[in-house]
VOGU-3710 file (C-alpha; in Angstrom, 3 decimals, decimal comma):
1> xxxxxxxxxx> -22,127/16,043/-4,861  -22,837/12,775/-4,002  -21,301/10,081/-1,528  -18,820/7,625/-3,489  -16,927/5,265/-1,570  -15,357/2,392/-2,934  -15,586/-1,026/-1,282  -12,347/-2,551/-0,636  -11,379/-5,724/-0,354  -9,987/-5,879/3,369
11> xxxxxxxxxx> -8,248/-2,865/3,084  -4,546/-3,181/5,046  -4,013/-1,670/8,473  -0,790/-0,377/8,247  -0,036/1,372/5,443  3,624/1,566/6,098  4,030/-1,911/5,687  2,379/-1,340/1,570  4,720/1,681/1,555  7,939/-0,294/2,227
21> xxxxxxxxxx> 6,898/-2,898/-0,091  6,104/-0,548/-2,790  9,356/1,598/-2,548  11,377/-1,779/-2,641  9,803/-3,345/-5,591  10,034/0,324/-7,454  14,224/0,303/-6,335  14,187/-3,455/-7,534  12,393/-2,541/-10,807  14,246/0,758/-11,687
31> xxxxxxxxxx> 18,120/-1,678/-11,454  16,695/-3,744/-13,855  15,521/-0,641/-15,966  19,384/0,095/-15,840  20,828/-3,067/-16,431  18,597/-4,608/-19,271  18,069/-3,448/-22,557  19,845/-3,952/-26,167  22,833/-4,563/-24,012  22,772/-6,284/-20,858
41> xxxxxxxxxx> 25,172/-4,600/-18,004  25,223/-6,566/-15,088  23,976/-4,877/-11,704  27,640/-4,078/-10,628  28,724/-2,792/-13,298  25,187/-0,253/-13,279  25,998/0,761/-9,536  29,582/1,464/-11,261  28,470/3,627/-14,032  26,413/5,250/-11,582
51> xxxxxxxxxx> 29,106/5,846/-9,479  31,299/7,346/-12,016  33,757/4,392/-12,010  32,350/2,133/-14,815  33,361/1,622/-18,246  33,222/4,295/-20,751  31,018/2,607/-22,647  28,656/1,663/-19,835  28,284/4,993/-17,879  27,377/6,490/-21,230
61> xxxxxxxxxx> 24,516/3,820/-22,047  23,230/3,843/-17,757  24,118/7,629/-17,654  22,895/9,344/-20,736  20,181/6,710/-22,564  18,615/4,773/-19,628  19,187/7,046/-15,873  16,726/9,781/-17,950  14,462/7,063/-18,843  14,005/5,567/-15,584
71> xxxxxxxxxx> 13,479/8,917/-14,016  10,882/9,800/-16,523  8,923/6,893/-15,998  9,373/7,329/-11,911  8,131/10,820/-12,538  4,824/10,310/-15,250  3,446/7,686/-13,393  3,896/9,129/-9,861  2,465/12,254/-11,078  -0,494/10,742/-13,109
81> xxxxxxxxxx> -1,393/8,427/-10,596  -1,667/10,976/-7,550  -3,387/13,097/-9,999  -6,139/10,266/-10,581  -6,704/10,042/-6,890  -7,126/13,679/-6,526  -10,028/13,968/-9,261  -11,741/10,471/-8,401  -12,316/11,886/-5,311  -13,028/16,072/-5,846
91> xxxxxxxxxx> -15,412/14,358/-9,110  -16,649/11,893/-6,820  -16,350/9,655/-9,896  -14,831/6,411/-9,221  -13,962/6,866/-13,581  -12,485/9,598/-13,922  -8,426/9,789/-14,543  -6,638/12,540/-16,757  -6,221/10,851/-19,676  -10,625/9,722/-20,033
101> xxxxxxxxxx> -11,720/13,263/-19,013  -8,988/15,534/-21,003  -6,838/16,649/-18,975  -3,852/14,692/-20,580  -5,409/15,951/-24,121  -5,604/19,273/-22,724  -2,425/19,707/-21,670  -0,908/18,291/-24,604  -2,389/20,995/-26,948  -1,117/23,431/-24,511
111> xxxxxxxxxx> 2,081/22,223/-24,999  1,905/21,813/-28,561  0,699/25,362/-28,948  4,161/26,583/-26,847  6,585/24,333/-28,801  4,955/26,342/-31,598  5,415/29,746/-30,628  8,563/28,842/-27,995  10,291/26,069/-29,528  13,428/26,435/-27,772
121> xxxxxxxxxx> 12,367/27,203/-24,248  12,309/24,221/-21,799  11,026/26,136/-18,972  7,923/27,034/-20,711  6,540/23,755/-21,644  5,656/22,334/-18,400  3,931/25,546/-17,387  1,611/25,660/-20,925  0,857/21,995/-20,360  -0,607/23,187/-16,712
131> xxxxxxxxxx> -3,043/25,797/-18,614  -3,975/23,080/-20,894  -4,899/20,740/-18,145  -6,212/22,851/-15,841  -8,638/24,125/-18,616  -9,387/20,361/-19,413  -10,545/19,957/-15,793  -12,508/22,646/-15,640  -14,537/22,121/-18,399  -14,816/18,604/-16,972
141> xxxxxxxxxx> -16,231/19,969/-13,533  -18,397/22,867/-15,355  -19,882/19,980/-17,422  -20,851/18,024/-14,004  -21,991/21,055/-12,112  -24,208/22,278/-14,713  -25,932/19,103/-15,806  -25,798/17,318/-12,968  -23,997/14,361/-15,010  -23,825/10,811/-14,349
151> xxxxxxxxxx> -20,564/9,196/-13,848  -20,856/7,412/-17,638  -22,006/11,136/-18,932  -19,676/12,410/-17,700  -16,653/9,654/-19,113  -18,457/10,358/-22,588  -17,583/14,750/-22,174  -14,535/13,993/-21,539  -13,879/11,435/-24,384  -15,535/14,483/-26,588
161> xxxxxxxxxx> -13,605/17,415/-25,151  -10,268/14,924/-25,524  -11,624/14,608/-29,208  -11,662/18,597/-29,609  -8,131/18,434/-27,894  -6,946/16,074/-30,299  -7,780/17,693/-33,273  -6,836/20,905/-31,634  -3,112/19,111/-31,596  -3,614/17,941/-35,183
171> xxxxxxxxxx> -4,393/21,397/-36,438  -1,117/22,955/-34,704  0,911/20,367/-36,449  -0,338/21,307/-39,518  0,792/24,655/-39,391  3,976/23,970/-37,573  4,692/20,374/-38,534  8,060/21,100/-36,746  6,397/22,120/-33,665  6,473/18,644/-31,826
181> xxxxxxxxxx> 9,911/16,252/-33,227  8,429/12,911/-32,411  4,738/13,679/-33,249  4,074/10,001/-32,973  5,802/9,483/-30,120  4,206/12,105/-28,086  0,631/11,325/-29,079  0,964/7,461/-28,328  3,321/8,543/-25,221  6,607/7,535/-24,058
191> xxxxxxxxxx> 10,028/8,102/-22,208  12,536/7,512/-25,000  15,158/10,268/-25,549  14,500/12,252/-22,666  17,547/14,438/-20,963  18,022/15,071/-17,093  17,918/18,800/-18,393  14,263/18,398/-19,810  13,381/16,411/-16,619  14,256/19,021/-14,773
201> xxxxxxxxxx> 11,580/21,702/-14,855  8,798/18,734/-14,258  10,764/16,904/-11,592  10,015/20,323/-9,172  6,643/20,869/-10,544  6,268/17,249/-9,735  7,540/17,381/-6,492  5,942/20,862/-4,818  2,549/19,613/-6,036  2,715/16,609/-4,766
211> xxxxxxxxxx> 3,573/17,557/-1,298  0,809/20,133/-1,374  -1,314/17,406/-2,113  -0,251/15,387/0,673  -0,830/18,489/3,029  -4,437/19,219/1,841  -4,973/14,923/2,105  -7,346/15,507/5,312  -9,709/18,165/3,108  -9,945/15,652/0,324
221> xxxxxxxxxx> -11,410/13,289/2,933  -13,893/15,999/4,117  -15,238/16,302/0,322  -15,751/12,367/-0,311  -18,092/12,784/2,937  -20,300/15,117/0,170  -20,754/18,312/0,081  -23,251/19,286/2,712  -21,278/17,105/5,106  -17,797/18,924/4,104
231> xxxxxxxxxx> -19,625/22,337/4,379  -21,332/21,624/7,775  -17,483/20,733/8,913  -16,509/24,135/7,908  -14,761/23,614/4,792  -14,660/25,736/2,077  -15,901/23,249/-0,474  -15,648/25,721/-4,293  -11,776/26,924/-3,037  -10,428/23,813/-1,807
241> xxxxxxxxxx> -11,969/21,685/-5,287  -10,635/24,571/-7,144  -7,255/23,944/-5,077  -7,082/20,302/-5,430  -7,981/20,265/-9,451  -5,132/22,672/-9,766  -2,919/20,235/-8,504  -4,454/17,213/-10,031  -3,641/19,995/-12,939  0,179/20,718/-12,309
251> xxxxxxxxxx> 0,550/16,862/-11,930  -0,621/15,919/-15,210  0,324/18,644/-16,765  4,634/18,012/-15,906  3,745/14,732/-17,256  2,494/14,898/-20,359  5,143/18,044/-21,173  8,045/15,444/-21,385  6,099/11,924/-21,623  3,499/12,980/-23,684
261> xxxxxxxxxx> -0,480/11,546/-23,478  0,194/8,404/-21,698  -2,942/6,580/-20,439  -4,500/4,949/-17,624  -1,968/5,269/-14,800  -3,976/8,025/-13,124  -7,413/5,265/-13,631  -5,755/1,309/-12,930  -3,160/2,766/-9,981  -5,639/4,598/-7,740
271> xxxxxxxxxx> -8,568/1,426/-8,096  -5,458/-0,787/-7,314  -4,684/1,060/-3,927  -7,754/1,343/-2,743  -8,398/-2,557/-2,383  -4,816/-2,752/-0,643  -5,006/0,463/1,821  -8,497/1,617/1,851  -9,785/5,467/1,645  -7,803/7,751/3,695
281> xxxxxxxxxx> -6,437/9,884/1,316  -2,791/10,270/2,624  -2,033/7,225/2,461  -3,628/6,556/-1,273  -1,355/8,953/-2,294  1,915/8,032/-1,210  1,157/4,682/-2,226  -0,707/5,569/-5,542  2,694/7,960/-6,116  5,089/4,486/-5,721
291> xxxxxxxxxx> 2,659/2,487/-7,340  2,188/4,231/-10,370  5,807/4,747/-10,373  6,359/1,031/-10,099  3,683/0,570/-13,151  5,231/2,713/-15,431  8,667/1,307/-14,810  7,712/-2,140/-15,397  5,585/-1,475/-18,439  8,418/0,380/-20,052
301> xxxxxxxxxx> 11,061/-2,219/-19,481  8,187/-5,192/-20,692  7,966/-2,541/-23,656  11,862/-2,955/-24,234  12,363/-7,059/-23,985  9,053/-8,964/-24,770  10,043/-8,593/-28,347  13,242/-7,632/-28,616  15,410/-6,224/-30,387  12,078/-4,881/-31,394
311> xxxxxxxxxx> 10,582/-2,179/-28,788  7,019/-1,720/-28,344  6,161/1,963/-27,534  5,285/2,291/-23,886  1,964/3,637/-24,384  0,776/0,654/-26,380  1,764/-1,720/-23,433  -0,692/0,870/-21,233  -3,283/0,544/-23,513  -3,261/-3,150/-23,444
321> xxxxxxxxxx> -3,586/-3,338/-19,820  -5,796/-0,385/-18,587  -7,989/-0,612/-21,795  -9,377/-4,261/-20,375  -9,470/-2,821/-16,918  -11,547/0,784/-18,111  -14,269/-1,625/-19,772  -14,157/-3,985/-16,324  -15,097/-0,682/-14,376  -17,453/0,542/-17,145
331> xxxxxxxxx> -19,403/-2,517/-16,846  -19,695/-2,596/-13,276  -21,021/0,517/-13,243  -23,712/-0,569/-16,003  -24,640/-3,232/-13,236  -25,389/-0,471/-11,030  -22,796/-1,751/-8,409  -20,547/0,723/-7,239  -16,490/0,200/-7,447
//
């Protein structure tokens, strides 16, 4: 594997500065998640509602329609963002996110395939949607082992294998049109209608996988030294890529079980971190965990006011902004300069 290192822009030298920053704007964004919408509630009233002591009409619209939203979107994007990070760097491809190399596709025919065959288990989901993107992944590194693939060749198997996925998904629904409610929904992606109780699976999925990640942060430094550097250090370089891709797996895979294939979190968050806090991979994680909790948050409530009472789904808003920013990367790399 070869070196990649990105080149930062005067990266900062205390991350917990970022950190604090980051977890403020996300607690700033997700009140204003709560108290704007179709009907306005004003912040008091929200703190209220959440404290059980708000109207009855109030703590059902903060409790039951926008509380599961918010925690959706804090979820999905922390989770697809750390996953980014974590295959960037095992790939050594500054391109690569879940949703370009098919992990998100992956997972989603997983899941697709269990709401078939399970449609009324909750637990189950989550866990399919691992399989799926865990098998995505692999293929993706099996593909780069065996040919030795550039970073574009490799961007193009993964748009193919998230083809196959695709229409893997399309053929399920065929048989089982009832097999995903929302079809649309979940292909686009989105956090509408979710429950606490369908949260709840992912949200410890979420959780345990990222803190694993954060514990194995120092061996995902060792591999973006290369290989033969990382193995002359004494690290086992097959398990602990097999390790961290399982991860990157679980992480994507929680997501797209309840918020379907959103994209570009896990590619615009990481790049976006990098140029504020540099390489060291602990703290690109807890930052790229608030940030792409922050992003998804403030996409979804832009998806809910810039035309309302229209709403835009939250996946379209995505693809406007990290479509731009994919073709920005693609042609730096086409320039042979190195992001």
């Amino acid at each position: 594997m070869k070196r990649w290192r990105t080149s930062c822009t005067r990266p900062l030298k205390r991350p917990l500065g970022l950190v604090l920053c980051l977890g403020a704007l996300t607690v700033l964004a997700g009140l204003a998640s709560l108290a704007l919408g179709a009907a306005d509630i004003p912040p008091g009233e929200v703190l209220a509602a959440l404290l059980g002591r708000g109207g009855a009409v109030q703590t059902q619209i903060v409790l039951y329609a926008r509380l599961p939203r918010l925690c959706g979107c804090l979820l999905a994007g922390s989770a697809l963002a750390s996953a980014g990070v974590i295959i960037q760097g095992v790939l050594a491809n500054p391109l690569a996110a879940p949703n370009v190399i098919g992990v998100n596709a992956g997972a989603g025919l997983a899941a697709a395939l269990c709401c078939a065959a399970a449609p009324s288990s909750v637990l189950l989901t989550p866990i399919a949607a691992f399989a799926g993107a865990l098998a995505g992944v692999l293929l993706v590194l099996f593909i780069s082992e065996r040919a030795g693939a550039s970073r574009i060749t490799l961007v193009l198997a993964g748009v193919a294998l998230s083809s196959m996925f695709s229409a893997g998904i399309d053929a399920v629904l065929t048989f089982f049109p009832d097999a995903l409610s929302g079809y649309t929904d979940f292909r686009i992606g989105g956090v509408k209608n979710l429950s606490m109780a369908r949260l709840a699976p992912a949200f410890w999925i979420i959780l345990l996988s990222l803190l694993a990640a954060l514990s194995l942060s120092s061996r995902l430094d060792l591999l973006l030294l290369g290989r033969e550097t990382a193995q002359s250090l004494g690290l086992p370089v097959g398990g602990t890529r097999m390790l961290l891709l399982s991860l990157a797996a679980a992480l994507a895979g929680a997501a797209v079980s309840f918020a379907g294939l959103l994209g570009f979190v896990g590619l615009l968050t990481p790049h976006i971190m990098r140029r504020l806090i540099g390489e060291d991979s602990f703290p690109l994680l807890l930052c790229s965990a608030l940030g792409g909790a922050l992003l998804l948050t403030v996409c979804d409530l832009l998806a809910r006011l810039l035309f309302a009472p229209f709403e835009l789904p939250l996946g379209v808003v995505l693809s406007l902004a990290g479509g731009p920013f994919f073709l920005w990367l693609l042609l730096r790399q086409r320039g042979g300069r190195r992001t």
